[in-house]
N, C-alpha and C positions, 0 to 999 in steps of 0.2 A: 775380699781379694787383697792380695799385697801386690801394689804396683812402685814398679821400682826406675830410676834411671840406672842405664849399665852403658858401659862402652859399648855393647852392642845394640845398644838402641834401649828407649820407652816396653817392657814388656810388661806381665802379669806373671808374679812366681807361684809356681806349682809345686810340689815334689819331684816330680819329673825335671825341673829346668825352669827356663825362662823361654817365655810366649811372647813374644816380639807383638807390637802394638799397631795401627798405622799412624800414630801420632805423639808428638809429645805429651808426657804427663801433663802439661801447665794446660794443653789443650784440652788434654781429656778433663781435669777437670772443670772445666769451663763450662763442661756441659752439663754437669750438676751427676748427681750416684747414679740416678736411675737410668739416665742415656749412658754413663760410661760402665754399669755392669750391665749393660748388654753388650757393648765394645768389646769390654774385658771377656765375657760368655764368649764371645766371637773368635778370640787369641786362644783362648786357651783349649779351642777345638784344634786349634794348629799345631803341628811341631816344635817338640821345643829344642829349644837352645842349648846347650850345656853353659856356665856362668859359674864364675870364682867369687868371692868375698871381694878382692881387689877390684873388680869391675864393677863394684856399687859407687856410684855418682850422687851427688846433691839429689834428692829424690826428686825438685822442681826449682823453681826461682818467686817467693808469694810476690803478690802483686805489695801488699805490706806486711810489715808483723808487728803485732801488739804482744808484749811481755806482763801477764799480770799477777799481782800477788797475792795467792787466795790459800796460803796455810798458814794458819795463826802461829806454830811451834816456829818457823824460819822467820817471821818477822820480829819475836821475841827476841831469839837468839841473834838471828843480825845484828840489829837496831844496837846492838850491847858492843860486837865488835867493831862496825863499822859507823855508827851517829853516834857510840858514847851516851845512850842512850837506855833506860829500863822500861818492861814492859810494851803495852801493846799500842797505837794511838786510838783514839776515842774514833776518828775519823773511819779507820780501816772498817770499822763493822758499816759503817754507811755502805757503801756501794762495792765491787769488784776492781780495785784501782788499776792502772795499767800504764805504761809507758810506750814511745813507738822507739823500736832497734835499728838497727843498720842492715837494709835489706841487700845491703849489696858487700857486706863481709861477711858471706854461707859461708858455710863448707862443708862438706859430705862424708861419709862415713870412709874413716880410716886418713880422714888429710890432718898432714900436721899441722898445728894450733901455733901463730909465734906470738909468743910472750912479749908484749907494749914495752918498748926500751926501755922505757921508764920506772917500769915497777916489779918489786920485787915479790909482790904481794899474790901469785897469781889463782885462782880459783876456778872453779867447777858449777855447773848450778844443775841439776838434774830436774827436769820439766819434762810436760807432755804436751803436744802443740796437738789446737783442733784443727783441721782443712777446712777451707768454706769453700761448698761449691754451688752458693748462689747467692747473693747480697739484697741489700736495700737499706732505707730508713728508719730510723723508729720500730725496728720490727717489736712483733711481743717473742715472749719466751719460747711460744709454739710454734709460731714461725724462724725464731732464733736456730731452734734445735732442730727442724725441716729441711735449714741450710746446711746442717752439718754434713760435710763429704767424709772422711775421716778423720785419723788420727797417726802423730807420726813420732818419735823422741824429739827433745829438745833439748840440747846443751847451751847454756848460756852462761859463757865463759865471762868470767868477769877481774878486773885489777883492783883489788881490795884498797889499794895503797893510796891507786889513784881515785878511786870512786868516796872513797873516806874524804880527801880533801874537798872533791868538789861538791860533795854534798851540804857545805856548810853554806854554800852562796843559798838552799833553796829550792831547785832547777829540776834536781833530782838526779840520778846517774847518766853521765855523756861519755866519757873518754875513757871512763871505768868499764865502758860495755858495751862500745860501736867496733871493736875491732873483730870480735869474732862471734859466732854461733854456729853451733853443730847440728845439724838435721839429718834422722833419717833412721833406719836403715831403707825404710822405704814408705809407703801410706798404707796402712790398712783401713779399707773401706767400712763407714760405719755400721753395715750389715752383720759385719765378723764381731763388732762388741757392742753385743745390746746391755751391756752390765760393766760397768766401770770401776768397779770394786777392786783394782788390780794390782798385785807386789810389783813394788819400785821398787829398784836396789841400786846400789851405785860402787864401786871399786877404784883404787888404784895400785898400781902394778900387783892388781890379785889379790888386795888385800881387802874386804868390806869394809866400806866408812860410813854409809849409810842407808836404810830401808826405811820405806813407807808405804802408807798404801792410799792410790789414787783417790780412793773414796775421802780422804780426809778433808780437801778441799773445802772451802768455807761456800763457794759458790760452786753451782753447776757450769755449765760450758753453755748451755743454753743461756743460763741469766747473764754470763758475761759477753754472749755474741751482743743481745738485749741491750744491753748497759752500752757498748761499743757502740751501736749503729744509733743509740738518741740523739735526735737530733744532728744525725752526719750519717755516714757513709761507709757500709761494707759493700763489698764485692767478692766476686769469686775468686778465688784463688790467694784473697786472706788466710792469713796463719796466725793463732789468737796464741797462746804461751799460758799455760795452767799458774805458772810460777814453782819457784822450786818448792818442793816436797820437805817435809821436816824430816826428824830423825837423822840427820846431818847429811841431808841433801843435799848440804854444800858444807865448805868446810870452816867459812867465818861461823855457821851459824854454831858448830863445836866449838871456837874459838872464843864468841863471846858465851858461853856459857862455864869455859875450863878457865877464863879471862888470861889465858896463852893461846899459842899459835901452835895447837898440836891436834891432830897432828899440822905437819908443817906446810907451808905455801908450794904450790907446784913447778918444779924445776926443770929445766931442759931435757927430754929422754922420758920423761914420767907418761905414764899409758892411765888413762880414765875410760873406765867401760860402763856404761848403763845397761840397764837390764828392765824392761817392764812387760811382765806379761802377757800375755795377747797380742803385744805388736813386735817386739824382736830386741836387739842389741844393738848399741853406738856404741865402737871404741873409736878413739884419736888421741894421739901424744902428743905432748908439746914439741916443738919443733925446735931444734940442737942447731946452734950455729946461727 
């Protein structure tokens, strides 16, 4: 199922339209896949709605979101334009690394993106977010992937300029990547993708900048829910972040490999659309003025 937020409410999208819900997404999933496709069965016995592109909302609000880095080609190429840095660290093959984002600077499909006053540097990151719709401990990997509700795009827009500097303290990226992230076009439930083998692709203003495909990931979703909850704590309605996809999935990672800024940093008016298949499309512009 693809469950969407719209102005007119929490539905389940069909062909037909949109099947209005009795609950918020964030509730539904709360309840974990198996109680919400029977919710979802339930809506979509009902009439539906007719729904525009414009009326797709943040698809939920996660309880957190972890951003992790699991394709060897984007850490290469980063590491080059934004640490000044060659090759891979020793470190990275240890574990599914990850950082926690700013759960409270979403934005949903189609809202403009504003560019951090400060930086002239601005960027893209094209990722796939998991859903968690039931948590715990120390899970293992088969309880890890039990948890999984869906799947949904992930923009994780980032200020190249600013995240270069404050990387040198250490800390890792803050103020290069708390202002925004893009989620959505909606969740599609993990029953729809038993095979994660899937074309990325990413654009701007219609022009291709970069493709990859799902599969390349160094880690599964399952070993990074695993690695996430040792020793701590998921829940539902976590949102874990695949990390961005190589083949210039983002555009520092062309950057440090061209050693220029080409193509160039994202400007007021500019449109970035992702594309992954099996789960839908995210476009958002940066925001003018």
């Amino acid at each position: 199922m693809r469950i969407a937020s719209l102005r007119q409410g929490a539905a389940v999208i069909s062909e037909a339209g949109a099947h209005l819900l009795p609950m918020p997404v964030g509730d539904l999933v709360t309840l974990g896949l198996d109680r919400a496709l029977e919710v979802g069965a339930t809506a979509l016995a009902s009439e539906p709605v007719p729904y525009a592109e414009e009326d797709l909302l943040l698809p939920y609000r996660p309880a957190s979101v972890r951003d992790f880095v699991t394709f060897e080609s984007h850490v290469e190429g980063v590491r080059r334009s934004v640490d000044n840095a060659s090759g891979v660290p020793a470190a990275w093959y240890d574990a599914p690394t990850f950082y926690f984002t700013n759960p409270h600077a979403l934005y949903g499909p189609g809202a403009p993106i504003p560019r951090p006053a400060s930086s002239r540097a601005l960027d893209f990151e094209l990722e796939v977010g998991v859903v968690l719709g039931a948590g715990g401990t120390s899970l293992t990997e088969r309880e890890a992937g039990a948890a999984i509700f869906g799947y949904t795009i992930v923009n994780d827009w980032s200020a190249r300029d600013l995240q270069s500097r404050e990387m040198q303290v250490g800390l890792g990226p803050a103020k290069g990547k708390d202002f925004a992230t893009s989620l959505g076009p909606w969740i599609v439930t993990a029953d729809e993708l038993p095979s994660l083998d899937l074309d990325c692709r990413v654009s701007v203003n219609g022009s291709l900048v970069g493709q990859d495909r799902l599969s390349h990931m160094n880690w599964t979703f399952a070993q990074m829910i695993a690695y996430a909850s040792r020793d701590s704590v998921v829940v539902a309605g976590d949102l874990l972040a695949s990390g961005t996809t190589g083949g210039g999935g983002c555009l520092a990672e062309l950057w440090g490999r061209s050693g220029q800024q080409t193509p160039p940093p994202l400007e007021p008016g500019d449109v970035v659309t992702m594309e992954v298949e099996g789960i839908g499309s995210l476009t958002a512009s940066v925001a003018v003025g």
